[in-house]
C-alpha positions as CSV (number, residue, x, y, z in Angstrom):
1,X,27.5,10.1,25.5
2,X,26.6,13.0,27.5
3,X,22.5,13.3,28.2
4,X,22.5,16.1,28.8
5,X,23.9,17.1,25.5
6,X,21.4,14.0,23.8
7,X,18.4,15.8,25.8
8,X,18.9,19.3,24.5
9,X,20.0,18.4,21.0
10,X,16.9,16.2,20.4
11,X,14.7,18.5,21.8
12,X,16.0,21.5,19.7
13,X,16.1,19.1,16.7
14,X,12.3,18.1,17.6
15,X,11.2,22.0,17.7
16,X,13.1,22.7,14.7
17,X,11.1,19.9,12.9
18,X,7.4,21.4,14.4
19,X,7.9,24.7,13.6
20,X,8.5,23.7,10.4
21,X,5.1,24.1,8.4
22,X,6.8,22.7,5.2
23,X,8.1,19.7,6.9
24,X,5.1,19.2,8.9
25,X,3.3,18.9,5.7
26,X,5.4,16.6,2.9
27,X,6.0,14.2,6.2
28,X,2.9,14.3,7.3
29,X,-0.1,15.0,5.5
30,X,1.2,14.6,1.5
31,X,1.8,10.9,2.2
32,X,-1.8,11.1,4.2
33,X,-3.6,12.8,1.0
34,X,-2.4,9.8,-1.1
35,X,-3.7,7.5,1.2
36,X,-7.0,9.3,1.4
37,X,-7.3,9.4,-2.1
38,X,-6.3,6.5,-3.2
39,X,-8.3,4.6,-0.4
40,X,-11.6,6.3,-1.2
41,X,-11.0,5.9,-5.0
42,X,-10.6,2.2,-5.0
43,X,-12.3,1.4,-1.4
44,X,-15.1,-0.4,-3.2
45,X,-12.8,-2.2,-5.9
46,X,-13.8,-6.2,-6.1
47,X,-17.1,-5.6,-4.4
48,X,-19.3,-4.9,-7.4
49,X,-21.6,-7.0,-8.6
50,X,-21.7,-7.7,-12.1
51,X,-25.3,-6.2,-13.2
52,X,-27.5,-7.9,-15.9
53,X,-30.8,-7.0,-17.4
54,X,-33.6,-9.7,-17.5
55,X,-37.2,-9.8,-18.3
56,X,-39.9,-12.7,-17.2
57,X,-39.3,-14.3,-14.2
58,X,-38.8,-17.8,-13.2
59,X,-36.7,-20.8,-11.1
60,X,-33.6,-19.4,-13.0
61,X,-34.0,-16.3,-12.3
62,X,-34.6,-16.9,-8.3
63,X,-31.7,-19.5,-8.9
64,X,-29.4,-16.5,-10.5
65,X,-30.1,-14.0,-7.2
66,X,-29.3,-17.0,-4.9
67,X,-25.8,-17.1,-6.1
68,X,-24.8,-13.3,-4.6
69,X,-22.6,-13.1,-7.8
70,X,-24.9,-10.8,-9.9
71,X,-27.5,-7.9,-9.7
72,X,-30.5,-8.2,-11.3
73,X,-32.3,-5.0,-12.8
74,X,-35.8,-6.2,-14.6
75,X,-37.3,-4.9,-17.2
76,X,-40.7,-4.8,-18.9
77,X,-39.6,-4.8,-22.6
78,X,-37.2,-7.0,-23.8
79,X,-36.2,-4.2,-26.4
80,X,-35.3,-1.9,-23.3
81,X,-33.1,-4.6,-21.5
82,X,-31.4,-5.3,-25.1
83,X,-31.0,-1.2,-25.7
84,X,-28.8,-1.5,-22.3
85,X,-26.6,-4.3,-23.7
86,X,-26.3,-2.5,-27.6
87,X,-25.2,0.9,-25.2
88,X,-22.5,-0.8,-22.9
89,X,-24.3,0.3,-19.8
90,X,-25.0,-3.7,-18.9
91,X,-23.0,-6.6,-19.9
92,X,-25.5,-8.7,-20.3
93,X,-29.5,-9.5,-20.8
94,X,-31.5,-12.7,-20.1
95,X,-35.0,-13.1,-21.7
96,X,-37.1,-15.4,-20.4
97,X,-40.3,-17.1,-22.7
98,X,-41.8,-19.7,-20.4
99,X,-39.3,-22.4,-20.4
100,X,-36.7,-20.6,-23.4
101,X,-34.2,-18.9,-22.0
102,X,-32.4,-16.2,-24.2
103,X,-28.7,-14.9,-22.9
104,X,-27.6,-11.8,-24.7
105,X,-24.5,-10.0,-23.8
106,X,-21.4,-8.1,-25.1
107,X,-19.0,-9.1,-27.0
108,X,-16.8,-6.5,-26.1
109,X,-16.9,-7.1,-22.1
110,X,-15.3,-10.7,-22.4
111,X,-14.9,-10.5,-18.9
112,X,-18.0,-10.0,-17.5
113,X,-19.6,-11.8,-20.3
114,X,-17.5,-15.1,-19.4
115,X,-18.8,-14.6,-15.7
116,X,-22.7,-14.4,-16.9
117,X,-22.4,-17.4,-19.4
118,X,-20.5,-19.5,-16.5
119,X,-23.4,-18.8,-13.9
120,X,-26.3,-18.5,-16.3
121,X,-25.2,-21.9,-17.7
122,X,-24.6,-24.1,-14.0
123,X,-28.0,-22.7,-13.0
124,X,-29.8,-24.2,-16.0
125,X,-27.7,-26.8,-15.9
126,X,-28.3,-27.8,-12.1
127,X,-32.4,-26.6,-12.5
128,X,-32.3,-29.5,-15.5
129,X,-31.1,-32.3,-13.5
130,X,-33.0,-31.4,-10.7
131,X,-36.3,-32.0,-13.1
132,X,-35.4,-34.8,-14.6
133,X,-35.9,-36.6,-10.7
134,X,-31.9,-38.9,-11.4
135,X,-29.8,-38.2,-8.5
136,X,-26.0,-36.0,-9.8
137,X,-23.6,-38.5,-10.9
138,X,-20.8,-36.2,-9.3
139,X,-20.8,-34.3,-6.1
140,X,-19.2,-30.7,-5.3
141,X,-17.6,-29.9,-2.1
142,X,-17.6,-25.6,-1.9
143,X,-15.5,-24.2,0.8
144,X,-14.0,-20.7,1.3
145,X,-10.6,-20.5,1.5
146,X,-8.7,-17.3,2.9
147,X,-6.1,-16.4,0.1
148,X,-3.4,-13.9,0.0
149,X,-5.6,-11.1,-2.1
150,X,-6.0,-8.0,-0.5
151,X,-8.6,-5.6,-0.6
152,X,-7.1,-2.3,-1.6
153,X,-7.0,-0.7,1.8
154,X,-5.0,-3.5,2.8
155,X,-2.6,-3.2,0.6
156,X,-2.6,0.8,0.5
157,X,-2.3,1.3,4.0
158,X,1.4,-0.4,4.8
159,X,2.8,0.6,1.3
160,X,1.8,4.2,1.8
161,X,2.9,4.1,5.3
162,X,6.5,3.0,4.3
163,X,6.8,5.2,1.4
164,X,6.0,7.9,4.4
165,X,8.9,6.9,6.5
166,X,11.3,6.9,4.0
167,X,10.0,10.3,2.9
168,X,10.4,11.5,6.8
169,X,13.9,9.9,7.0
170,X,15.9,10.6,3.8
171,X,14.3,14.3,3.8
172,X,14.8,15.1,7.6
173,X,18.5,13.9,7.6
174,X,19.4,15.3,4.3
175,X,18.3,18.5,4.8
176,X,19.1,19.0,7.7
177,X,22.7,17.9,7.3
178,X,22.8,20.3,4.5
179,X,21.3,23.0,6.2
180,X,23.5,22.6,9.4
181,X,26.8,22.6,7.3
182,X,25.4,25.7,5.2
183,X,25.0,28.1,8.5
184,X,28.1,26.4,9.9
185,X,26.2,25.0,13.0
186,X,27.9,21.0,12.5
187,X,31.3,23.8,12.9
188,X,29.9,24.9,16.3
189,X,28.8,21.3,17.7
190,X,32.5,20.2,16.6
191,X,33.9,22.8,18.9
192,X,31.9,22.0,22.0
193,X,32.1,19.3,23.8
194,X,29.3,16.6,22.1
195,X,30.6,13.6,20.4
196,X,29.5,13.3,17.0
197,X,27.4,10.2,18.6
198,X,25.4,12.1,20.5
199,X,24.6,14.3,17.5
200,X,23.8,11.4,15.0
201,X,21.6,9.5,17.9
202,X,20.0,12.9,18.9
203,X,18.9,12.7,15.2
204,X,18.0,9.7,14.5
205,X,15.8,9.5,18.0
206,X,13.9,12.3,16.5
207,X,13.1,10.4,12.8
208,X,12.2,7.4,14.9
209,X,9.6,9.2,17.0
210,X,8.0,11.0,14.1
211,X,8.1,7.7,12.6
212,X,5.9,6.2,15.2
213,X,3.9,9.2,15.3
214,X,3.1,8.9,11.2
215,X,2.9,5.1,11.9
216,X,-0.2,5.5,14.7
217,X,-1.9,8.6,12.6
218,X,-2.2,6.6,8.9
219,X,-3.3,3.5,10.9
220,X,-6.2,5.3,12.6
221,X,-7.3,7.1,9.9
222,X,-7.5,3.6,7.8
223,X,-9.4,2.6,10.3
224,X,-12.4,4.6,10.1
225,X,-15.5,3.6,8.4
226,X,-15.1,5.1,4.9
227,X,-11.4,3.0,4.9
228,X,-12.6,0.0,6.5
229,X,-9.0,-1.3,7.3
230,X,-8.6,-4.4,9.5
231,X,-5.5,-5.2,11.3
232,X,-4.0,-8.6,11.8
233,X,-3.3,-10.1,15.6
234,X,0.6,-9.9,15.2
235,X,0.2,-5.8,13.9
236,X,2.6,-5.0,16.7
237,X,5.6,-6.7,14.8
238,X,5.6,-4.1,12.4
239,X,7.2,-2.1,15.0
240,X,10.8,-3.8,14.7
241,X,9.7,-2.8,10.9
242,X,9.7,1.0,11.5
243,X,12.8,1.2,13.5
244,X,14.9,-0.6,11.0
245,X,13.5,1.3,8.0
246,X,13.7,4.3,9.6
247,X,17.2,3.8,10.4
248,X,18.0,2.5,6.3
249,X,16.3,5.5,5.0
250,X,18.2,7.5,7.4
251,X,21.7,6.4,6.1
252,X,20.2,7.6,2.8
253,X,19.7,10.6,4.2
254,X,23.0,10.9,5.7
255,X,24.2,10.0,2.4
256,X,22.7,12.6,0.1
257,X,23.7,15.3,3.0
258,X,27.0,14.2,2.7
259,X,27.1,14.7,-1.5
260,X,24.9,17.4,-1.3
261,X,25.8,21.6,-0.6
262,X,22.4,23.3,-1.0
263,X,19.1,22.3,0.4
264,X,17.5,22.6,-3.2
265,X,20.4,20.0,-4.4
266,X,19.6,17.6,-1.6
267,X,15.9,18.0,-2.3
268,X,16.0,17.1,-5.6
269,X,18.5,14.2,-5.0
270,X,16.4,13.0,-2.5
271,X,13.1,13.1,-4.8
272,X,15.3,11.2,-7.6
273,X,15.8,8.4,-5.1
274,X,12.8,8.1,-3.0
275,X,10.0,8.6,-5.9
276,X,11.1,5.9,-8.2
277,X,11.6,3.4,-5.4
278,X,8.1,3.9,-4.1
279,X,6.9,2.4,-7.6
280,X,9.8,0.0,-8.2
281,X,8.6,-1.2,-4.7
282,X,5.3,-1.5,-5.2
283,X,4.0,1.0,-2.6
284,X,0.9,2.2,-4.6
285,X,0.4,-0.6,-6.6
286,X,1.5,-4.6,-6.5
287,X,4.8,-4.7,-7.8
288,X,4.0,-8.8,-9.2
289,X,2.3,-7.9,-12.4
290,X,5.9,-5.9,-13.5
291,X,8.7,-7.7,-15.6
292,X,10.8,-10.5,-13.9
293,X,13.7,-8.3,-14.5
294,X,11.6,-5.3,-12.6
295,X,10.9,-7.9,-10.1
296,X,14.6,-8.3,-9.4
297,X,15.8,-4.8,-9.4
298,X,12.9,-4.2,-6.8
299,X,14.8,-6.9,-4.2
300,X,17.4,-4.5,-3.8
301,X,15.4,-2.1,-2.4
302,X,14.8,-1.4,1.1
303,X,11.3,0.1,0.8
304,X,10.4,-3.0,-1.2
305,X,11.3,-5.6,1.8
306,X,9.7,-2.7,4.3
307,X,6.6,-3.0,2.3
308,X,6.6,-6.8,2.1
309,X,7.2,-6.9,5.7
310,X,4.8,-4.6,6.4
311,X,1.9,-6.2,4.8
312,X,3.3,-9.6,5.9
313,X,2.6,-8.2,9.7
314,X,0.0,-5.7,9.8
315,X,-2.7,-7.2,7.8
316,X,-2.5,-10.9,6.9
317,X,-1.3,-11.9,10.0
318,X,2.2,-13.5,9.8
319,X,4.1,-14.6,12.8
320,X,8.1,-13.1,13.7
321,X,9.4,-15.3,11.0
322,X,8.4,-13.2,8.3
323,X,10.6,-10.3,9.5
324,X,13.9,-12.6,9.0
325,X,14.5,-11.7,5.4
326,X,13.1,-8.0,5.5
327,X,14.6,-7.2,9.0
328,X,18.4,-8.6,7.5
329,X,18.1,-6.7,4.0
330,X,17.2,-3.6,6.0
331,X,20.0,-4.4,8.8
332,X,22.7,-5.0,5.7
333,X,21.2,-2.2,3.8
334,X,21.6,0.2,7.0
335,X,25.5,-1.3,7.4
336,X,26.8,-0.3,3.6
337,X,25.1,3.0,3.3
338,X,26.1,4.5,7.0
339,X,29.4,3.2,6.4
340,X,29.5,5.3,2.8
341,X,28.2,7.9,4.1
342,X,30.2,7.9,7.3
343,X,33.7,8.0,4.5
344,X,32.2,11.1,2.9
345,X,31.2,13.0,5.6
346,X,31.9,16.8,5.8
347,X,31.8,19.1,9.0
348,X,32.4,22.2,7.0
349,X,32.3,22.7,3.2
């Protein structure tokens, strides 16, 4: 492979891509918006406390704001806290008459109703025993535990990012493999003296780079203050991550280019493919609540075992061996698509 040739075809290749405004906008800042949006929409989801009306005060009262799990709003007139329940603006109302204790809430938020009963009823419950002087018969141990929930900027952050790449991949090599055969310049290269190597690293060099560059801009805007994301100590893994998807997504690319004769055909082919997947892969939104069947279909995705990955890596802090499985689908993946797409290849059309 000549350098020289690999210099000045990835350079031109690079230029082509910046001067680009389109481009520089769907690979860039589209994916960017939905992070934005999405981040800021649902940046606070899980944090709320549940808010309940209550009038008199009193131990359970003090008791019920200990607990962190509810806010309480008081009220003067007991009419006024119940108006809030009757109107859906509160869940729930707790009148207090000296030692009677009143809990009044909607039937309609079973939720949030379960959650007041629950804590209304161990607070009385514990307050009780406590004045009868007997010491508990049982004892509770409470510990935190760290699960595998995420808050939503956790999750957003690598699923959006992935659905980026594969955006920047399949769209950068399809169109410009169409676009190269349309205005005969794949002729030209096949006349000089560059191996189609050179051209197809030269290529793929670039997706990589812009890769990394998309990679290092969604990560540093998610980790502003209004985003709030935190990163895991083993966040550099996901490099390995980007390289391999970039380079599956790419032989989609390739692929679609190769089918493809116009840059409106490729477009749209590539839309049909990438869109879908982004869902069926549970970029936007955890693909576990879905049908087992859903669930299945999804496992022969890339973008679903870059996603996994991803997460796996950047923000609950897994070690190397969670790459394994999504490193090898991605690897295999990469393998039977460039080699189809390699059999149906066209210079000229």
């Amino acid at each position: 492979m000549s350098t020289t040739a690999f210099k000045s075809l990835s350079t031109a290749m690079f230029k082509g891509f910046v001067r680009d405004k389109m481009s520089l906008f769907f690979m860039f800042f589209f994916p960017l918006m939905f992070l934005v949006v999405f981040g800021l929409l649902l940046g606070d989801s899980g944090e709320d406390k549940i808010k309940i009306a209550v009038t008199g005060d009193g131990p359970v009262v003090a008791a019920l704001d200990q607990t962190g799990a509810v806010e309480i709003q008081r009220f003067d007139d007991e009419r006024a806290a119940l108006a809030k329940v009757e109107d859906g603006d509160l869940p729930a109302a707790i009148i207090l008459r000296g030692n009677a204790i009143q809990l009044r809430f909607a039937a309609s938020d079973q939720v949030a109703a379960g959650t007041v009963n629950g804590l209304v009823s161990g607070v009385v419950d514990k307050l009780n025993l406590s004045a009868t002087g007997q010491p508990a018969a049982f004892s509770l141990q409470q510990q935190p535990v760290e699960d595998a929930s995420l808050k939503p900027i956790q999750y957003l952050t690598p699923g959006i990012l992935s659905w980026g790449i594969s955006i920047s991949a399949v769209f950068g090599a399809a169109l410009t493999m169409v676009s190269w055969r349309k205005k005969q310049v794949l002729r030209r290269i096949r006349l000089a003296p560059v191996s189609a190597f050179t051209v197809l690293t030269s290529r793929l060099t670039v997706s990589v780079g812009i890769a990394i560059v998309q990679a290092i801009t969604f990560v540093l805007v998610a980790l502003t203050p209004p985003f709030g994301l935190k990163l895991s100590g083993s966040w550099y893994l996901a490099l390995p991550l980007l390289v391999l998807g970039t380079l599956a997504f790419f032989a989609i690319g390739m692929l679609v280019g190769a089918f493809c004769k116009t840059e409106e055909a490729a477009s749209g082919a590539a839309n049909i493919l990438v869109m879908p997947m982004s869902f069926l892969s549970g970029s936007f939104f955890p693909i576990e609540n879905a049908p087992g069947w859903l669930q299945a279909v999804s496992q022969a995705l890339p973008l679903r075992h870059m996603n996994d990955g991803m997460l796996d890596v950047l923000v609950r802090g897994k070690g190397i061996e969670a790459l394994l499985l999504p490193c090898s689908v991605l690897i295999a993946f990469t393998a039977v698509v460039g080699f189809a797409a390699a059999k149906i290849f066209r210079w000229e059309d």
